[in-house]
N, C-alpha and C positions, 0 to 999 in steps of 0.2 A: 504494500500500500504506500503511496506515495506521499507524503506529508502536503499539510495545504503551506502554500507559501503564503506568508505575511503581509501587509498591507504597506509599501514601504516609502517614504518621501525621497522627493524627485530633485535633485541638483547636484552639485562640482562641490562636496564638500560630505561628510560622515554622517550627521548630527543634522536634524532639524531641532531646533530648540521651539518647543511648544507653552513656555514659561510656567512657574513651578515646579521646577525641577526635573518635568516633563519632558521627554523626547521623545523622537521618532528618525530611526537608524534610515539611509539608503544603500542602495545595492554598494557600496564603496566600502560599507562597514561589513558585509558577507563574509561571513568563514570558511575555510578550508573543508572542513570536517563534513558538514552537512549545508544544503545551500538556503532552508530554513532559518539557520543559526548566524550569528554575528559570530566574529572573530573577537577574539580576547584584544587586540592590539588595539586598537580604536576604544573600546570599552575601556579597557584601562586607564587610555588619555584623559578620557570625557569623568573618570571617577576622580584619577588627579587633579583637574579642571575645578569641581563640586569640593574637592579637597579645600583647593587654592584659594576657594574663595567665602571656605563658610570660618566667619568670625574673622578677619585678615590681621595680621600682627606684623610690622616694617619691621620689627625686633626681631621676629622669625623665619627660620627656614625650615622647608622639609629635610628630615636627615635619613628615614628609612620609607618603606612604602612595604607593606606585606597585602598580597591578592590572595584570597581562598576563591578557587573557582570551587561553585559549586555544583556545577551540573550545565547542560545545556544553555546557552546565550540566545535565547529566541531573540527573533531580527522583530522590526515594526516598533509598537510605541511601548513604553518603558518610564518608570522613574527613578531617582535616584533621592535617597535620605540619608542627612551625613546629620554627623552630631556630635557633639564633643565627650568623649567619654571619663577625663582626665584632666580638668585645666589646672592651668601651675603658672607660676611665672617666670620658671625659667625652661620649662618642660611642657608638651603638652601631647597628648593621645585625642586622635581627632579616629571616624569610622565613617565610611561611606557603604549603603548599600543598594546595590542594581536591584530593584523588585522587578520582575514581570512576570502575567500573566498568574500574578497573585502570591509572586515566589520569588524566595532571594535566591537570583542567579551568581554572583558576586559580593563576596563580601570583604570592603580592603579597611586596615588599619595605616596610621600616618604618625609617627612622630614629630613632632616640631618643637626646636630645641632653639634657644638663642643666639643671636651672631655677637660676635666680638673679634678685636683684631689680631689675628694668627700669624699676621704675616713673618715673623722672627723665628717660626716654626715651619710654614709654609715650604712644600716638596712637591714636586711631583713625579713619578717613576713608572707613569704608563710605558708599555712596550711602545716602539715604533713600526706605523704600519704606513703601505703604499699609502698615496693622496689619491684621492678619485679622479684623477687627469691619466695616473698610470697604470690603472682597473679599466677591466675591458666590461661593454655593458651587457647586460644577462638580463636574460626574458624568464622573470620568475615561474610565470603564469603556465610554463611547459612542464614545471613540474607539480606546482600548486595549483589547484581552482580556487573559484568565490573573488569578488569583488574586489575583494580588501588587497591582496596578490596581485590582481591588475591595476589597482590604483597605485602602486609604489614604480619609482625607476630605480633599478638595480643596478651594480657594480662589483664585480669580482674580481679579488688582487690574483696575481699569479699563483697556482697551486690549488686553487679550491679545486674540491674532490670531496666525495660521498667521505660524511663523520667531519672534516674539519674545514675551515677556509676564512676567508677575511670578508667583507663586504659592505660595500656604502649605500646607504639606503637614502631615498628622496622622494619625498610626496608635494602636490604642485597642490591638493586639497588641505584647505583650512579643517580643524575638530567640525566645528560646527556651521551654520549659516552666517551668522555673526560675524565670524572670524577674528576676534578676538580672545586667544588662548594666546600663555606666554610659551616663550621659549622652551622652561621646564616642561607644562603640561603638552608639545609637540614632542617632545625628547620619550616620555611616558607612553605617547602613544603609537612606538615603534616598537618599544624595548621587547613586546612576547614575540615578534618577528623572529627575533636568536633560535625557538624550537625548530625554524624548518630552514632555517639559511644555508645547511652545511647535511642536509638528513642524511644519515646513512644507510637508509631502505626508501625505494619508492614508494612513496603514499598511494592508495589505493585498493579497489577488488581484488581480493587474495593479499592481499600486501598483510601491515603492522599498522595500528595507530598506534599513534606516542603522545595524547592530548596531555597536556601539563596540568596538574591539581592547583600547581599555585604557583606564585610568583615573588618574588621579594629582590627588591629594590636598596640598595644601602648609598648612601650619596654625600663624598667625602668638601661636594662642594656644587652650588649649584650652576648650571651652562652660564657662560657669556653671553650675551649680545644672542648674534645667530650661530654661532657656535659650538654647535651639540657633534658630540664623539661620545662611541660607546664600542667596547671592547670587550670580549670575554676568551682572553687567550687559554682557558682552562677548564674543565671543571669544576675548580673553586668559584668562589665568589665571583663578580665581575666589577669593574671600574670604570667611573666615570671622568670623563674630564674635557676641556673647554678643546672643541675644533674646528674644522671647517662648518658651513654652511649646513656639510651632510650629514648624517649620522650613521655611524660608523661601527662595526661589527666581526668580530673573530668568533668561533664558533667550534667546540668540539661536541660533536653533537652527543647527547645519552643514550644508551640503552635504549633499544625498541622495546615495547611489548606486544604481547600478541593482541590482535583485534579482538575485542569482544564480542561485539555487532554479529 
């Protein structure tokens, strides 16, 4: 049986904003997995976004971000309820969660901690990767389906191959109609892209999914300007730090598991 596809709004951007916290996703926000579903990458942004903006502190910054995916991302309209669960004044736990279709599909937690001047401490020791002038470009969408895979323009440094590779990621789409989201919350709504940049099984009938449970974010500082680079040279952790215009990705991919489906 084929699932009914969802009622979806129409433009060059993720997110129709239907105000109160209200959305309605476009074909741009489609996931991979099912063409029903949203994609966790765009969702994420849009949850950081509700983050960013509920209670605002100039004193503050986000410092971690954790996602519990909790089941399917149905596409169409949606809200989001964030809330403070924690305030402090020099600390504080903020909670955002995706409801639809009468269910939390997502539920992320946010730290936000105070800024003060580092700079006498201040390092930075990301690895160094190709720029995206000397990445060649890559048609995601040959491997991946759904929207969100067509809506990116891709770049792969020399070497990428099935399980690891490098890759510059660029979207010409605003979060929402609006378009007004910073630099962080576009940075946010790239980051789940890392599960399939480098997979090392083809997606599909007969194949493996590998859908991620969760997500988590730790952010030793937040992007410049337009300046967003992101890197995961390992299995450990991954790091952020201030780059070009793109946003930027290493990738050793996980463990597949077997499809359930």
């Amino acid at each position: 049986m084929t699932k009914e596809l969802p009622e979806l709004a129409q433009g060059n951007f993720y997110y129709e904003s239907l105000g109160d916290g209200r959305f309605r996703s476009t074909i741009h926000a489609q996931g991979a997995w099912n063409e029903h579903e949203q994609h966790m990458a765009p969702a994420a942004g849009l949850m950081a976004d509700s983050l960013e903006r509920h209670e605002p502190r100039t004193d503050m910054r986000m410092a971690r971000l954790s996602y519990e995916i909790l089941g399917l991302i149905p596409g169409g309209t949606f809200h989001i309820e964030t809330t403070t669960l924690r305030p402090g004044r020099t600390i504080e736990l903020l909670q955002a969660e995706l409801v639809a279709n009468g269910r939390v599909a997502i539920r992320a937690t946010a730290w936000r901690m105070i800024t003060s001047d580092t700079s006498a401490v201040a390092a930075v020791e990301d690895i160094t990767i190709p720029a995206p002038d000397d990445c060649k470009p890559f048609d995601g969408a040959v491997i991946w389906p759904g929207g969100y895979i067509r809506s990116l323009e891709m770049r792969v440094a020399e070497g990428h191959r099935h399980g690891a590779g490098t890759v510059w990621l660029r979207t010409g789409h605003p979060l929402t109609d609006k378009a007004d989201s910073s630099d962080f919350v576009r940075l946010m709504g790239l980051v789940d892209t890392a599960n399939g940049i480098a997979a090392r099984v083809m997606p599909g009938e007969g194949s493996y999914a590998f859908p991620n449970l969760d997500l988590q974010i730790h952010m030793s500082a937040g992007p410049a300007a337009s300046g967003l680079g992101w890197t995961m040279p390992s299995p450990s952790a991954p790091t952020v730090s201030a780059s070009r215009p793109l946003s930027s990705m290493t990738s050793r991919d996980p463990l597949a598991v077997p499809n359930r489906s």
